[in-house]
CHARMM-style PDB file with segment names, atoms N, HN, CA, C and O in Angstrom:
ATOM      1  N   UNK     1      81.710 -59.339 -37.717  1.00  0.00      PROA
ATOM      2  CA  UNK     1      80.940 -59.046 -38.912  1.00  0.00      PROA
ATOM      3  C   UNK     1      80.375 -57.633 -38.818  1.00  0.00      PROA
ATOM      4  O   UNK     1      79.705 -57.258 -37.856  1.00  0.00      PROA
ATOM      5  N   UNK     2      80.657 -56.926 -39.791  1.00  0.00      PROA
ATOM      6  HN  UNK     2      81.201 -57.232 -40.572  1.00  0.00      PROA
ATOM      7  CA  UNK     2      80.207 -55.473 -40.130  1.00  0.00      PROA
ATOM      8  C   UNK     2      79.195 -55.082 -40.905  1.00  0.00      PROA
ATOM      9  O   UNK     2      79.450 -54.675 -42.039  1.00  0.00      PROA
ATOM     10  N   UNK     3      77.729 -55.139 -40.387  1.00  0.00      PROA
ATOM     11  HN  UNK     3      77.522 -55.469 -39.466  1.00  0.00      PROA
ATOM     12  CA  UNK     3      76.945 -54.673 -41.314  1.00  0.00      PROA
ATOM     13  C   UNK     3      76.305 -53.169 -42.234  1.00  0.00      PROA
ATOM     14  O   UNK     3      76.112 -52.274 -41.411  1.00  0.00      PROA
ATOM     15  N   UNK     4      76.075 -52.873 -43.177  1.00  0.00      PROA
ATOM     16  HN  UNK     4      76.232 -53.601 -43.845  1.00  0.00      PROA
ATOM     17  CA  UNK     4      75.639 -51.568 -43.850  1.00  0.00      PROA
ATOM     18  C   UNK     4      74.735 -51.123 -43.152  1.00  0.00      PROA
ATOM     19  O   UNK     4      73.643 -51.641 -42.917  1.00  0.00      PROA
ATOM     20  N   UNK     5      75.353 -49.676 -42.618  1.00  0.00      PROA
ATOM     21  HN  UNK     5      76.240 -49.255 -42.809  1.00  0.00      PROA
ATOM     22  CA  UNK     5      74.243 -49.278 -41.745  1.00  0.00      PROA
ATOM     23  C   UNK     5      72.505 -49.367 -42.158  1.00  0.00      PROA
ATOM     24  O   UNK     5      71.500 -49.386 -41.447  1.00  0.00      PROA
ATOM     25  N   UNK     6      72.723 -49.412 -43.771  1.00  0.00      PROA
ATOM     26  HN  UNK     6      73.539 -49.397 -44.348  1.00  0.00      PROA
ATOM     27  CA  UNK     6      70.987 -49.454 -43.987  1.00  0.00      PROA
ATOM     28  C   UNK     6      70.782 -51.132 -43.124  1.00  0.00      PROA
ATOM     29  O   UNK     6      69.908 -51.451 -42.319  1.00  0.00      PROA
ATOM     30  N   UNK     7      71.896 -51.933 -43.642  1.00  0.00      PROA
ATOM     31  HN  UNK     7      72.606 -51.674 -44.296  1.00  0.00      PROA
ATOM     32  CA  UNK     7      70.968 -53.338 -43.715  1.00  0.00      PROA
ATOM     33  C   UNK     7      70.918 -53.494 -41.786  1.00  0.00      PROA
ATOM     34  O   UNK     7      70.269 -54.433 -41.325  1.00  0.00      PROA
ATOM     35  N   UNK     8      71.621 -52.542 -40.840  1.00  0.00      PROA
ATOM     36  HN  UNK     8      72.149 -51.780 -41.214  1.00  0.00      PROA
ATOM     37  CA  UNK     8      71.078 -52.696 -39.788  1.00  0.00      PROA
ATOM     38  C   UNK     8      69.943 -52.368 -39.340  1.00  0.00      PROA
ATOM     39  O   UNK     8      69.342 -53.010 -38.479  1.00  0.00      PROA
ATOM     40  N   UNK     9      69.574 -51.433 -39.828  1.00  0.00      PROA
ATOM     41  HN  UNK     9      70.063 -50.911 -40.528  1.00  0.00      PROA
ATOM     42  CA  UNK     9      68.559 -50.275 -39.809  1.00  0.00      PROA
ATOM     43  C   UNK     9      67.330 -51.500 -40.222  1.00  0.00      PROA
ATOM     44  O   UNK     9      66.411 -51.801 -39.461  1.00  0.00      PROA
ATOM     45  N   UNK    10      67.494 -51.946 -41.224  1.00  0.00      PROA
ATOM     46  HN  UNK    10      68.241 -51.701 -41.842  1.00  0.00      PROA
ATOM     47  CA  UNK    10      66.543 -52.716 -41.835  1.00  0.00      PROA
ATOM     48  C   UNK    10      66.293 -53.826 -40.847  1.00  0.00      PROA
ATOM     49  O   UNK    10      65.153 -53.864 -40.385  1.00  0.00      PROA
ATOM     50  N   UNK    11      67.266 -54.855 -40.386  1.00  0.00      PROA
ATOM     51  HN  UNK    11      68.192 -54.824 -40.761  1.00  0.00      PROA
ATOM     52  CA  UNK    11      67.070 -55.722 -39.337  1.00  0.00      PROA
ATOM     53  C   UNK    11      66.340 -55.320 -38.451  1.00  0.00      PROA
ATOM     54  O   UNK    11      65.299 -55.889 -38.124  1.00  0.00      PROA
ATOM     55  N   UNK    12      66.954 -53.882 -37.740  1.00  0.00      PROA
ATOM     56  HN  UNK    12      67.800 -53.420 -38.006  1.00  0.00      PROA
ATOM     57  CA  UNK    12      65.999 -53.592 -36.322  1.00  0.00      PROA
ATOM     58  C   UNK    12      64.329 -53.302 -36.409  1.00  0.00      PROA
ATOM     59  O   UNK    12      63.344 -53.245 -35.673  1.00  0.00      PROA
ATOM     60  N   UNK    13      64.695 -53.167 -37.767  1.00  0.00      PROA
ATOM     61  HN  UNK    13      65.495 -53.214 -38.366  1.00  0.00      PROA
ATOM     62  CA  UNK    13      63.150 -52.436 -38.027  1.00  0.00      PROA
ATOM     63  C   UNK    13      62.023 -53.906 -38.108  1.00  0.00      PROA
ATOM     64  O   UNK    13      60.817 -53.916 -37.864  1.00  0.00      PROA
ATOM     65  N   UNK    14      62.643 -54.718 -38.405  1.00  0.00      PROA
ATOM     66  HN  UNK    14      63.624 -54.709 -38.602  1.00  0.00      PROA
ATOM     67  CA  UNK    14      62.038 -55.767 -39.253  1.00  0.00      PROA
ATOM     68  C   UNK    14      61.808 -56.784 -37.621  1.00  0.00      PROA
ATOM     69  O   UNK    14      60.740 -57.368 -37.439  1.00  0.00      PROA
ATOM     70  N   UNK    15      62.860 -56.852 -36.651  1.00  0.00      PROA
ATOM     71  HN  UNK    15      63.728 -56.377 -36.799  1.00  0.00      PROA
ATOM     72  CA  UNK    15      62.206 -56.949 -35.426  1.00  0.00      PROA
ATOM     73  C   UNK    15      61.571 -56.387 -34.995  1.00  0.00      PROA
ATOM     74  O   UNK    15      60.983 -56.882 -34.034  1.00  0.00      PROA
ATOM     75  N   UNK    16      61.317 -55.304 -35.301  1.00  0.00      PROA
ATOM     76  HN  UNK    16      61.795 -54.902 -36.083  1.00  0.00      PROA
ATOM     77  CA  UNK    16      60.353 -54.909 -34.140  1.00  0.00      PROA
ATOM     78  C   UNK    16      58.591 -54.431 -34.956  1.00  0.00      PROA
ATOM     79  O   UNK    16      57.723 -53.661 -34.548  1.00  0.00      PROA
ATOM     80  N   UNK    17      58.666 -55.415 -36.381  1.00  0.00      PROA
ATOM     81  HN  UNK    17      59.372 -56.040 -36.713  1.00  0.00      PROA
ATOM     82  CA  UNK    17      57.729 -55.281 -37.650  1.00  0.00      PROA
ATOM     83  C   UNK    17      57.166 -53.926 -37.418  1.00  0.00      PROA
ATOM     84  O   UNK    17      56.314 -53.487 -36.646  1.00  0.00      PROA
ATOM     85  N   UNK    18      57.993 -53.359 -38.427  1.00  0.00      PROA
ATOM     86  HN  UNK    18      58.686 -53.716 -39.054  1.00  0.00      PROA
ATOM     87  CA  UNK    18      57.949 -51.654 -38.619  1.00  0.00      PROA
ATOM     88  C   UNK    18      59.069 -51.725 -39.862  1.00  0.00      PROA
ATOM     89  O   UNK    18      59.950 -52.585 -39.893  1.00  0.00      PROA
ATOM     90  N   UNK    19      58.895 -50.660 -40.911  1.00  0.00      PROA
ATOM     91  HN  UNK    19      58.179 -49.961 -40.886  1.00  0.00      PROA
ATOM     92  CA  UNK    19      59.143 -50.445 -41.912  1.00  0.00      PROA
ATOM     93  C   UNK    19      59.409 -49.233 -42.028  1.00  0.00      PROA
ATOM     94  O   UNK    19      58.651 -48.265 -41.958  1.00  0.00      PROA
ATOM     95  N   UNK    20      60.815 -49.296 -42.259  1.00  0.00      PROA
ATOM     96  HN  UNK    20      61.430 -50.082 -42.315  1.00  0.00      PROA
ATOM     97  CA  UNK    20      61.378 -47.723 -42.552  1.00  0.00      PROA
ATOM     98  C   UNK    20      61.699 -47.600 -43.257  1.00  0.00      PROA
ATOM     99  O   UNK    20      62.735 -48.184 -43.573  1.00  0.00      PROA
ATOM    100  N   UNK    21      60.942 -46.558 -44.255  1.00  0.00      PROA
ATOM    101  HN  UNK    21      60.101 -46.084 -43.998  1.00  0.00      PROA
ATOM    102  CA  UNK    21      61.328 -45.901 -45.750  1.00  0.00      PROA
ATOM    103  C   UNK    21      62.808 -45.671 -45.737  1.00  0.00      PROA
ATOM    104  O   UNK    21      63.457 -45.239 -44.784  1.00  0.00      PROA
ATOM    105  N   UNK    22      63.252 -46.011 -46.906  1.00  0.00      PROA
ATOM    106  HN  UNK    22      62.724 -46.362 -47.680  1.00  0.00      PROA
ATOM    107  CA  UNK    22      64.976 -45.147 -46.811  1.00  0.00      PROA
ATOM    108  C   UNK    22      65.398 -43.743 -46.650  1.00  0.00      PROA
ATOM    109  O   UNK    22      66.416 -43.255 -46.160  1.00  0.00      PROA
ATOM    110  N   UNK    23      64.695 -43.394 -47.012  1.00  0.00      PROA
ATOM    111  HN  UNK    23      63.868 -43.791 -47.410  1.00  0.00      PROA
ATOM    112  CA  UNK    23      64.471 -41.662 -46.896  1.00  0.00      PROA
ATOM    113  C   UNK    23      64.750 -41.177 -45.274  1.00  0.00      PROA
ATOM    114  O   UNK    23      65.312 -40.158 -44.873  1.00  0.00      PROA
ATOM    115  N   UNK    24      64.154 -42.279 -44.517  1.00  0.00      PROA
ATOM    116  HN  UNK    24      63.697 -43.107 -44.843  1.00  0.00      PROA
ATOM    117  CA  UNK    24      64.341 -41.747 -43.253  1.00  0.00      PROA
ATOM    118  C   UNK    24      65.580 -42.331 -42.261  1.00  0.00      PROA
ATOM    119  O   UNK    24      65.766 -41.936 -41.110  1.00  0.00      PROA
ATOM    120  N   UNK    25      66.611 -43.643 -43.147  1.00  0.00      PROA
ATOM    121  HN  UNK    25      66.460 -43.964 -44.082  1.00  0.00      PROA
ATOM    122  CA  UNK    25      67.687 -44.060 -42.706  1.00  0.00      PROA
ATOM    123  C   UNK    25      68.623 -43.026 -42.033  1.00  0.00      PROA
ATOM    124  O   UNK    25      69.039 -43.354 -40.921  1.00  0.00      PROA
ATOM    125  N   UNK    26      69.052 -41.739 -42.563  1.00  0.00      PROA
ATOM    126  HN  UNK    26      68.714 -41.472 -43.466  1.00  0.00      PROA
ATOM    127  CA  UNK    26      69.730 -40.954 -41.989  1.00  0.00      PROA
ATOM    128  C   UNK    26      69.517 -40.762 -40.792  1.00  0.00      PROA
ATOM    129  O   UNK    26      70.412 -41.088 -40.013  1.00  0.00      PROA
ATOM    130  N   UNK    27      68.009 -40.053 -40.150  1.00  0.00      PROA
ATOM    131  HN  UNK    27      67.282 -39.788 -40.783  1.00  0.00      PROA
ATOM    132  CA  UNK    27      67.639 -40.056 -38.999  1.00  0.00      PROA
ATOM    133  C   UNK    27      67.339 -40.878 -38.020  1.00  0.00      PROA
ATOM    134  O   UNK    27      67.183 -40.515 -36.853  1.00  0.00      PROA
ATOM    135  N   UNK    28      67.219 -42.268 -38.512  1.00  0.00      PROA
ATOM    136  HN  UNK    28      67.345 -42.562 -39.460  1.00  0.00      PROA
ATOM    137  CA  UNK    28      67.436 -43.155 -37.903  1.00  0.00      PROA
ATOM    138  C   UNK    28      68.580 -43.636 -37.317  1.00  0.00      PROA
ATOM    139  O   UNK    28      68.526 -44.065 -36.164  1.00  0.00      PROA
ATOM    140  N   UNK    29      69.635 -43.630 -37.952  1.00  0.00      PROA
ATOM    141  HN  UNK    29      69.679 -43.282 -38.888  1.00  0.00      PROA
ATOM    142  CA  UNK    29      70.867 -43.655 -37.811  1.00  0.00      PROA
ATOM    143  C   UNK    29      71.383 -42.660 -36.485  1.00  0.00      PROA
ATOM    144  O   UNK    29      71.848 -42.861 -35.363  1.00  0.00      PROA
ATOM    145  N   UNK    30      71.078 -41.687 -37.168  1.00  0.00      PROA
ATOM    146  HN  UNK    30      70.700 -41.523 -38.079  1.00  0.00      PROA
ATOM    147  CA  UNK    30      71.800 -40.274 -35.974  1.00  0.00      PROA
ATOM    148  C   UNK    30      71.144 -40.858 -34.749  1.00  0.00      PROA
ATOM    149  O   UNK    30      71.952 -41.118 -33.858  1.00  0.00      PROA
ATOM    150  N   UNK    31      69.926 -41.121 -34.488  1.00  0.00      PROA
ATOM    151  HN  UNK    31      69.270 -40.910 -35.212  1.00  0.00      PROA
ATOM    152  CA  UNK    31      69.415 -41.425 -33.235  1.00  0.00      PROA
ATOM    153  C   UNK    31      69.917 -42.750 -32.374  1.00  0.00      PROA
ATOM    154  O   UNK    31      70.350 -42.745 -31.221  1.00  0.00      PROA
ATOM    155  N   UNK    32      69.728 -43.957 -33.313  1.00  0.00      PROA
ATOM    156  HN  UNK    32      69.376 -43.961 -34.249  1.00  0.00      PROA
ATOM    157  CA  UNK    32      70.943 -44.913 -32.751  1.00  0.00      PROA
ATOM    158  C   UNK    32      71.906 -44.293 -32.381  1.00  0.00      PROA
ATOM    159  O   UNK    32      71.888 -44.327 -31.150  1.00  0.00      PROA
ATOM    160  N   UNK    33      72.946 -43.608 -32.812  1.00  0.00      PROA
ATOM    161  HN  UNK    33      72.961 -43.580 -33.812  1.00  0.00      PROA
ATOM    162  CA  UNK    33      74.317 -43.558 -32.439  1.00  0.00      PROA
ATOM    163  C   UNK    33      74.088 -42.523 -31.297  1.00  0.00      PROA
ATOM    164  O   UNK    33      74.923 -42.460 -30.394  1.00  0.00      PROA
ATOM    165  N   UNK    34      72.903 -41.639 -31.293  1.00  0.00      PROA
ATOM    166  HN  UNK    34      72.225 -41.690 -32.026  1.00  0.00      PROA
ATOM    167  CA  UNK    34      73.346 -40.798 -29.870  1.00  0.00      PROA
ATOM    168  C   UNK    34      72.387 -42.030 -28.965  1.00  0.00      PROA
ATOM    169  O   UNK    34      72.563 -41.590 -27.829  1.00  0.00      PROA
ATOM    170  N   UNK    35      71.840 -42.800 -28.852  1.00  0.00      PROA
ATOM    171  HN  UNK    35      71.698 -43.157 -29.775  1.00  0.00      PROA
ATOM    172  CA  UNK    35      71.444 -43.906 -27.851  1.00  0.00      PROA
ATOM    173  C   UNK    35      72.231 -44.664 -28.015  1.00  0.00      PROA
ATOM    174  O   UNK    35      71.844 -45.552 -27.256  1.00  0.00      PROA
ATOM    175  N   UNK    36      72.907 -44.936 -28.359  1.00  0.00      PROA
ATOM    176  HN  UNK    36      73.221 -44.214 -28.976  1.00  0.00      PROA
ATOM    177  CA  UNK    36      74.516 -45.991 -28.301  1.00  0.00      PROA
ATOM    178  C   UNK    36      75.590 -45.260 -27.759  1.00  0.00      PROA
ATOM    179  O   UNK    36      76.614 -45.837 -27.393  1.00  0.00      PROA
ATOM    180  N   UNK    37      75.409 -43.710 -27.654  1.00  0.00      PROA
ATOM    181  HN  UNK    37      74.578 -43.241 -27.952  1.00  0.00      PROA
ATOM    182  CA  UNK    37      76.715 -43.065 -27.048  1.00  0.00      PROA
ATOM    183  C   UNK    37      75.966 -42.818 -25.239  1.00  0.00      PROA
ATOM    184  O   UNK    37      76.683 -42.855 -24.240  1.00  0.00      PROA
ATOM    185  N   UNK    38      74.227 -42.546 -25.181  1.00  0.00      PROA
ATOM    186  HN  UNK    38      73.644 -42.516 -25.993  1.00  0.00      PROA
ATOM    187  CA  UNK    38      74.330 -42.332 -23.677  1.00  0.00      PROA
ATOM    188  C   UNK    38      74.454 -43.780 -23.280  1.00  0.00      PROA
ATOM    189  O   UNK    38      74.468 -43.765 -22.049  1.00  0.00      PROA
ATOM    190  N   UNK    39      74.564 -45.186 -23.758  1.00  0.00      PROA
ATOM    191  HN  UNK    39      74.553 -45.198 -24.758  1.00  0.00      PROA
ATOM    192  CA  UNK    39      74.365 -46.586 -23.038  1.00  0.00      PROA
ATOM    193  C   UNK    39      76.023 -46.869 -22.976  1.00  0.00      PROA
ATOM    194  O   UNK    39      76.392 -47.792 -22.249  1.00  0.00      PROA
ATOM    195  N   UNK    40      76.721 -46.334 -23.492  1.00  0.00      PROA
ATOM    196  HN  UNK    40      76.421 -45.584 -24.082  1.00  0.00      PROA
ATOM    197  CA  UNK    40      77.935 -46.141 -23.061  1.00  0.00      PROA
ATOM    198  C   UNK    40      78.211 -45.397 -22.044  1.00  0.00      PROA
ATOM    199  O   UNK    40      78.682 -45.936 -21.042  1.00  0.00      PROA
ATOM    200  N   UNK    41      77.993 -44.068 -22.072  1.00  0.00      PROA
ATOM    201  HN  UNK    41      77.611 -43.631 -22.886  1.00  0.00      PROA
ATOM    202  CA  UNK    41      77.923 -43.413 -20.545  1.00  0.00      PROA
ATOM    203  C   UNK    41      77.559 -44.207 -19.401  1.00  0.00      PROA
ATOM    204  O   UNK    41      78.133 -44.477 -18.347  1.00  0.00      PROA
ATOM    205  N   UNK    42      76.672 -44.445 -19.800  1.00  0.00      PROA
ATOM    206  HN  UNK    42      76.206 -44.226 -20.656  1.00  0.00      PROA
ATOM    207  CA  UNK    42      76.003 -45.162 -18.145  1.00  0.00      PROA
ATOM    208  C   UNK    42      76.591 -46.926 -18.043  1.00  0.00      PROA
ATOM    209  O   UNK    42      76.546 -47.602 -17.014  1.00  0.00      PROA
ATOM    210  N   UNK    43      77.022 -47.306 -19.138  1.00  0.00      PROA
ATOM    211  HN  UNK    43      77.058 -46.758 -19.974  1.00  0.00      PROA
ATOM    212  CA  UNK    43      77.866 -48.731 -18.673  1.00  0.00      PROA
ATOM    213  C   UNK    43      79.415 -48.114 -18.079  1.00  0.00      PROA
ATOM    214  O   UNK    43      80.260 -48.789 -17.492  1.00  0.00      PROA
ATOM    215  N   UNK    44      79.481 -47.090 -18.314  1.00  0.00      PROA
ATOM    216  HN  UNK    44      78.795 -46.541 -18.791  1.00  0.00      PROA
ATOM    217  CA  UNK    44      80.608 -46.853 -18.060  1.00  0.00      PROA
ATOM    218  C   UNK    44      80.683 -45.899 -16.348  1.00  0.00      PROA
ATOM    219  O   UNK    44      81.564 -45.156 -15.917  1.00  0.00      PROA
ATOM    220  N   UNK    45      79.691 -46.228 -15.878  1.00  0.00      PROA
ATOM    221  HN  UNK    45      78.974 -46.831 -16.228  1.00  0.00      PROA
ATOM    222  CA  UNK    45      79.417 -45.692 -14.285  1.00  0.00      PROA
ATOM    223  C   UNK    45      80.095 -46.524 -13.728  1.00  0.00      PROA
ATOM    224  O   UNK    45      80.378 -47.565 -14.320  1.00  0.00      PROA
ATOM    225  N   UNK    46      80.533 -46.277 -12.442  1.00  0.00      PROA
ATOM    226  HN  UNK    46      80.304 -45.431 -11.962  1.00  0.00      PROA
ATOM    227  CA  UNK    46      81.274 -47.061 -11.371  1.00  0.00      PROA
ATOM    228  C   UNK    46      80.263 -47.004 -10.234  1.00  0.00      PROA
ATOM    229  O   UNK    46      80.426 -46.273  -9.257  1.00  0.00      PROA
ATOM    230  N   UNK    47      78.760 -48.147 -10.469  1.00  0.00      PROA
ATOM    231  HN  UNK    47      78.627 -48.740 -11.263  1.00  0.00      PROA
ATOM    232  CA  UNK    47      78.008 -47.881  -9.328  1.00  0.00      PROA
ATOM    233  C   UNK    47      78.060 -48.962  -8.160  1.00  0.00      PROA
ATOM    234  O   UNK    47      78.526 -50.069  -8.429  1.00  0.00      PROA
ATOM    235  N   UNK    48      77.614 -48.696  -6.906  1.00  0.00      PROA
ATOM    236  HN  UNK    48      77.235 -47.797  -6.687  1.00  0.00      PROA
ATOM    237  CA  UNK    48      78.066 -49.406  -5.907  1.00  0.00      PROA
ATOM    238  C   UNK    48      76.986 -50.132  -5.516  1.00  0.00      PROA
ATOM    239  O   UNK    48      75.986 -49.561  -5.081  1.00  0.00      PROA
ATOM    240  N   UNK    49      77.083 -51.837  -5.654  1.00  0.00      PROA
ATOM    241  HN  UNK    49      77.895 -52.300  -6.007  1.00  0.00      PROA
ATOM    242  CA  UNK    49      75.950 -52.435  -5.681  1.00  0.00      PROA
ATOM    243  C   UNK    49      75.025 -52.074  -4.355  1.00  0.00      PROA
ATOM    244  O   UNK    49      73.891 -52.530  -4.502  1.00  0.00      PROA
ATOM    245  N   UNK    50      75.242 -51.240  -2.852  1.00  0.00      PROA
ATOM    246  HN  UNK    50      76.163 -50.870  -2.733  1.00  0.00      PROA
ATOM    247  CA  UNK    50      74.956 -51.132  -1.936  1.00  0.00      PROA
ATOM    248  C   UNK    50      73.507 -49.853  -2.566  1.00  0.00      PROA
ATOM    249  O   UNK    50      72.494 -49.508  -1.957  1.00  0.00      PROA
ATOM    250  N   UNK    51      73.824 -49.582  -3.479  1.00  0.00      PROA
ATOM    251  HN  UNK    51      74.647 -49.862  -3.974  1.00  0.00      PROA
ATOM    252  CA  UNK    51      72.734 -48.070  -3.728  1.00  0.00      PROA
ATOM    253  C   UNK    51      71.595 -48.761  -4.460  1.00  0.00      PROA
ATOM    254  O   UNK    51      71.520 -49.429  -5.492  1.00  0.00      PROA
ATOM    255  N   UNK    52      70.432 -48.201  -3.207  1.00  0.00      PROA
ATOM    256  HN  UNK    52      70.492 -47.658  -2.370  1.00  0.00      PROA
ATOM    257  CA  UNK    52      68.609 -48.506  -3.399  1.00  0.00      PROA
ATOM    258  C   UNK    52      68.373 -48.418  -4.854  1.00  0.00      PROA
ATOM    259  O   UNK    52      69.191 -47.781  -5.518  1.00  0.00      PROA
ATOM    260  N   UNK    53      67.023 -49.159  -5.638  1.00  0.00      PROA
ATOM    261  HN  UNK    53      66.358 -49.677  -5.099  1.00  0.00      PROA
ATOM    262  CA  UNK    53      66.589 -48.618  -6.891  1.00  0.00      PROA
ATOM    263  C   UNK    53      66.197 -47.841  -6.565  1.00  0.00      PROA
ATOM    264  O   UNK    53      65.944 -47.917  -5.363  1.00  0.00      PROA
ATOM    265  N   UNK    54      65.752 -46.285  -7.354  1.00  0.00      PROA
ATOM    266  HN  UNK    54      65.957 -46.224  -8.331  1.00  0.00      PROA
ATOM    267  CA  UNK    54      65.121 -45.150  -7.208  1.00  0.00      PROA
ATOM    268  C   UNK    54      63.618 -45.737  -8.278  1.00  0.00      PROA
ATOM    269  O   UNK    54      63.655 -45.671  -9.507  1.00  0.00      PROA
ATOM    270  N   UNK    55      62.415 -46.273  -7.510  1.00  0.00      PROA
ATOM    271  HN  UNK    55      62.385 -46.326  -6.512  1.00  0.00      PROA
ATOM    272  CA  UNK    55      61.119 -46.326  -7.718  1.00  0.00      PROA
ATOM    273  C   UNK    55      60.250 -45.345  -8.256  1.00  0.00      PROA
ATOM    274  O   UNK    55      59.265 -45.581  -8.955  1.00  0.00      PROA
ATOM    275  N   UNK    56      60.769 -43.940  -7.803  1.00  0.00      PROA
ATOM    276  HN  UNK    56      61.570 -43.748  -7.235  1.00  0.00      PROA
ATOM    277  CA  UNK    56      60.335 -42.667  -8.750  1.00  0.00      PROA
ATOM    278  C   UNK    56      60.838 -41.578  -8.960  1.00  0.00      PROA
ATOM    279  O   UNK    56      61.321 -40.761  -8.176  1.00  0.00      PROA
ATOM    280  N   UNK    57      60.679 -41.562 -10.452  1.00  0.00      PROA
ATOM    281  HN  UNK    57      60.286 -42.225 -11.089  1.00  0.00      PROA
ATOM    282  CA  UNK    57      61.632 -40.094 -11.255  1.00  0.00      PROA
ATOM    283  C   UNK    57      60.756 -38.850 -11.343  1.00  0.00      PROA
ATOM    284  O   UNK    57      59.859 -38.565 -12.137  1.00  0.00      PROA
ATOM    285  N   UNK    58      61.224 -38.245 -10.391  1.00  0.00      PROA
ATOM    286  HN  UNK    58      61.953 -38.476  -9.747  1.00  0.00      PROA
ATOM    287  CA  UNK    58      60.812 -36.867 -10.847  1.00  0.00      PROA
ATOM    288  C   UNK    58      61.887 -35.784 -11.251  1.00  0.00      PROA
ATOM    289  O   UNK    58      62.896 -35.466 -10.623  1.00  0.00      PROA
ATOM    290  N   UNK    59      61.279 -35.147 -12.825  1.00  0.00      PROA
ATOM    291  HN  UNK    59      60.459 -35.405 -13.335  1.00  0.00      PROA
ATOM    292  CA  UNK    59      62.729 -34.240 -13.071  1.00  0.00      PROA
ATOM    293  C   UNK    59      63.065 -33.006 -12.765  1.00  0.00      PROA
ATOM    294  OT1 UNK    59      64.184 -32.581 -13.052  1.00  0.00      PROA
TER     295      UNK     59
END
């Protein structure tokens, strides 16, 4: 099943009770899809269950 990107937009919003004007669907949108393209990157790692969690990020 393929939903209209508004009426996804609208679902996510509506979980997480927040209301997004339509006006701002575009930018909403763009931002999903670049956080749907880095959660692809990183499912797509080949990591080796032997490697520690890292407990703190410093950048």
């Amino acid at each position: 099943m393929s939903l209209s990107e508004d009426t996804e937009i609208k679902i996510l919003a509506a979980a997480n009770r927040l209301v997004i004007p339509a006006e701002f669907h575009e930018g909403v949108r763009m931002n999903l899809d670049l956080l749907r393209s880095y959660a692809t990157l990183i499912e797509g790692m080949d990591l080796s269950d032997r490697l520690e969690p890292a407990f703190e990020y410093e950048p």
